[in-house]
N, C-alpha and C positions, 0 to 999 in steps of 0.2 A: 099972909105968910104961909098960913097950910095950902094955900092953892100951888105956888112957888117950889115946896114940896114935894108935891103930888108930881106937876109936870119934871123934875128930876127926878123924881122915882120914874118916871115913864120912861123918860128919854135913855136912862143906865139901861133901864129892862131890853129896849129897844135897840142898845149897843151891843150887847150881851148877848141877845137872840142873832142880830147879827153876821156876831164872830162865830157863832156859834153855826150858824146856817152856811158860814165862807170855810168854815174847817172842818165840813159834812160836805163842804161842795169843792174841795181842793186836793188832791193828790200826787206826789209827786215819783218818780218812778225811775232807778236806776238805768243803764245804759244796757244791761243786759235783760230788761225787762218790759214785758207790754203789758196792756192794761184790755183785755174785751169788754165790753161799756153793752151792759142790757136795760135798755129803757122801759119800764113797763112790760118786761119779759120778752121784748123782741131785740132781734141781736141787732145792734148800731153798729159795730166794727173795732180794729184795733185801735190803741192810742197808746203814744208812746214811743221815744222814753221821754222825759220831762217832767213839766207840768201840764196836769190833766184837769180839767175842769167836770165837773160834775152838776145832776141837778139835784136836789137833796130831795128824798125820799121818791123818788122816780127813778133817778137812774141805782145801777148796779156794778159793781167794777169784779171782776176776776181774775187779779194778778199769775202772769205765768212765764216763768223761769226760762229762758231762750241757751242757758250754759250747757253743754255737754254734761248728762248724766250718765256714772259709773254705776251699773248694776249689776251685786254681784248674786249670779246664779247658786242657789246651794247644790249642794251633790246630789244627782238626781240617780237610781238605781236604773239599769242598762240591761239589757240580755244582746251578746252581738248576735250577728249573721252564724256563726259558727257555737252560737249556746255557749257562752265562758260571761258570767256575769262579771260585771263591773259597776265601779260609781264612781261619775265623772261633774267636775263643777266649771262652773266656766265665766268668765266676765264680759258683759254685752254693754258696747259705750252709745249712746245714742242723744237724741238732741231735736226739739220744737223747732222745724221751722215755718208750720202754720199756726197761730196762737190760738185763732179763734174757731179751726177744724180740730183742736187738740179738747175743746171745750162742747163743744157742742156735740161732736161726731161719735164721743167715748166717754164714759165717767169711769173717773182717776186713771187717766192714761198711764200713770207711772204701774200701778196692779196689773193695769191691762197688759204692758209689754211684758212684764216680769212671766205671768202665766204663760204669752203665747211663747214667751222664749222659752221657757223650760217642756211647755208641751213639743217645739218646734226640736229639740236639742233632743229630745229620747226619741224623738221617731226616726231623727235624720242616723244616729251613729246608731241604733238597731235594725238598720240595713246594711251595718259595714262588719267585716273582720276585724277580730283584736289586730292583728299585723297592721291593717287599713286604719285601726282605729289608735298602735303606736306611731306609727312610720308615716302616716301620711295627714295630719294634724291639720296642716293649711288645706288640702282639696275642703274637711270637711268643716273646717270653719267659713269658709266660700258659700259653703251650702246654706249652711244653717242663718247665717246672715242676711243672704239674699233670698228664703223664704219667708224672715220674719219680718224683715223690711218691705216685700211685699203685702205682707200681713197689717202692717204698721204706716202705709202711703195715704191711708183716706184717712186717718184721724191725726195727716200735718205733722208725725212722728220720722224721721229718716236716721236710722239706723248703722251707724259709720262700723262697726267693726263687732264680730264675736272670736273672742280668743277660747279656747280649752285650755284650762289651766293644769291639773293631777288627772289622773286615772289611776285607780286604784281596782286591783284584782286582788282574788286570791292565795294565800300564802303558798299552796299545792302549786297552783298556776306558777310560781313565779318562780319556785324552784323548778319546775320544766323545763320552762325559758331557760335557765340559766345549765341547767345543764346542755340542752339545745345550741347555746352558744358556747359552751366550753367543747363544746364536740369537734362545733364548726371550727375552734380555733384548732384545734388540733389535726382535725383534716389539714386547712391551709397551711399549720407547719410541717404537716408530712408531704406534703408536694413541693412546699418548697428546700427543704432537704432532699429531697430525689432528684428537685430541676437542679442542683449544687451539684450533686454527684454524677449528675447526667453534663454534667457542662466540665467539671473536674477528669471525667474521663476521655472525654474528649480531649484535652488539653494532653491529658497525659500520652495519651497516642502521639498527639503531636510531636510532645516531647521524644518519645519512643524513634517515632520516624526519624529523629534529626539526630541523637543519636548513633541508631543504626547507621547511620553515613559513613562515620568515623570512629572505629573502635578507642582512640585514645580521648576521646571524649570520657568515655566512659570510667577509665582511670581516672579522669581530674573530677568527677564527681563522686568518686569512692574517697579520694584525697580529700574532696570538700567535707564529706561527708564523718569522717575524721577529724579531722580539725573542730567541727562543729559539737560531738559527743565529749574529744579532749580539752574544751572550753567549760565541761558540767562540773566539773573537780571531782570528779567518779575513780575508784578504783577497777571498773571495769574497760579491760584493753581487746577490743576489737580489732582483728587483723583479716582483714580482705582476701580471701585464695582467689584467684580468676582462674574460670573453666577451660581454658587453656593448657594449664600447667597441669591440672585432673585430669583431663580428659586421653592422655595417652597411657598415662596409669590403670584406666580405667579400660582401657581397650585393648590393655594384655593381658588382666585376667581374665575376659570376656573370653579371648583364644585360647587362652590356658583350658580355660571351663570345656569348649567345643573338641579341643584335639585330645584331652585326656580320655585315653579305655573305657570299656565298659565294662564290668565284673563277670566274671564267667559264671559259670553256671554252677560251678561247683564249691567255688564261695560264698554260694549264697545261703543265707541261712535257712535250717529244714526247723521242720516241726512248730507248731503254735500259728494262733494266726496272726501275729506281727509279720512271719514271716512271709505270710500268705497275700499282706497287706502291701509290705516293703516289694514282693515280686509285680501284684496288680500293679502300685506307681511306678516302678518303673517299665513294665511295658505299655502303659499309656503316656510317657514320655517319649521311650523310642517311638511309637508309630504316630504322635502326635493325635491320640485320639480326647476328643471333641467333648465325651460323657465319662461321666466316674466309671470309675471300675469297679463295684462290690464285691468284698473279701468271699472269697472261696467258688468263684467264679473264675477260669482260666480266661489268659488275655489272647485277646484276637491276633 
């Protein structure tokens, strides 16, 4: 009976070693994942996805993630091309597509990219201008991508995309800027109010020329022009004279003025220098002379 025993204690022990040898030597490995297999420390190659078999206590397995990794850069401090510090942070997406050159070629490829990207991201935008470094965002994420991806090609790493996310400057800095741009906006509204008035008077000439054609034009725009202030509900009554009806008014006093005398000489007043003043203007009237005449000076 104890021998009976024995041999079932053997055979459980011997069931149990094994399970226990098929679940050391079994693994099973998502769709997005490979398995590099090191045999006694030499590399065997990928495997995967599935099921992976193993040898138990010879082989080695080193699971590695083939998904797109989101790395986000912290804010790295900047000096640009033009001396105006800043800090700027950025996110780099990248992704394993050699498993077993991401293992052997590098230790912790994730560290690794992190450093060269943020080493590669302050040297690349401390070659450019703030301007280069607001306004032109894509040239220098082009850059920065395609030196860290070359940086990142021998250890199986390829590198899809660096975005720059904030730039941050100084407070001094920013109110520059902004007065800088409240300048520029005011320039462009002072030209464009000149180019309105430069185009307004043009027109108006035009108007002027068409006009001039026909004087009774001019009337029915005076009429218009009535009609449109007696529309305001004003107590102010505007009434039109045309130069016409003045103008011969105006061109009899003119001859009044010419054919009236001149004071004799004995009406003129003596003594003081008003009188001496009123004689100088008017002999530089008669003779139509050109410079003042100063009081107590006779006229020519």
């Amino acid at each position: 009976m104890s021998v009976v025993a024995a041999v079932v204690i053997v055979i459980a022990l011997l069931g149990v070693l094994a399970l226990t040898v098929a679940a050391a030597s079994v693994r099973i490995l998502r769709e997005y994942e490979r398995a590099v297999v090191f045999r006694l420390g030499r590399l065997v190659g990928e495997k995967g996805p599935g099921l992976v078999l193993l040898i138990p206590a010879v082989d080695r397995m080193v699971r590695v993630d083939l998904r797109t990794v989101t790395l986000d850069i912290p804010p790295q401090s900047v000096i640009t091309r033009d001396n105006v510090p800043a800090k700027v942070n950025a996110v780099c997406y990248f992704r394993v597509i050699d498993a077993a050159r991401a293992v052997v070629e590098v230790e912790r490829y994730l560290l690794a990219t992190t450093q060269i990207a943020q080493t590669t991201m302050r040297s690349v935008l401390g070659k450019a201008d703030l301007d280069m470094l607001l306004s032109e965002r894509e040239q220098l994420n082009e850059a920065v991508q395609q030196i860290v991806d070359d940086h990142t090609d021998p250890w199986g790493i390829k590198v899809t995309t660096v975005e720059i996310k904030d730039v941050e400057i100084p407070t001094a800095m920013q109110r520059a800027m902004a007065l800088g741009a409240e300048a520029e906006r005011e320039r462009r509204a002072k030209v464009i109010h000149a180019e309105g008035e430069f185009q307004a008077s043009k027109r108006l000439r035009d108007a002027a020329d068409i006009i001039s054609e026909n004087p009774a034009s001019l009337q029915l725009r005076y009429l218009q022009t009535l009609t449109e202030i007696g529309g305001m509900n004003n107590s102010t009554v505007v009434f039109p004279l045309p130069l016409d009806i003045v103008r011969p008014f105006v061109e009899a006093l003119g001859s009044v003025a010419r054919d009236a005398p001149e004071p004799d000489a004995d009406t003129r007043l003596d003594g003081g220098p008003q009188s001496e003043l009123t004689e100088a203007a008017g002999a530089a009237l008669r003779n139509g002379a050109d410079r003042p005449v100063t009081a107590g000076s006779p006229a020519s």
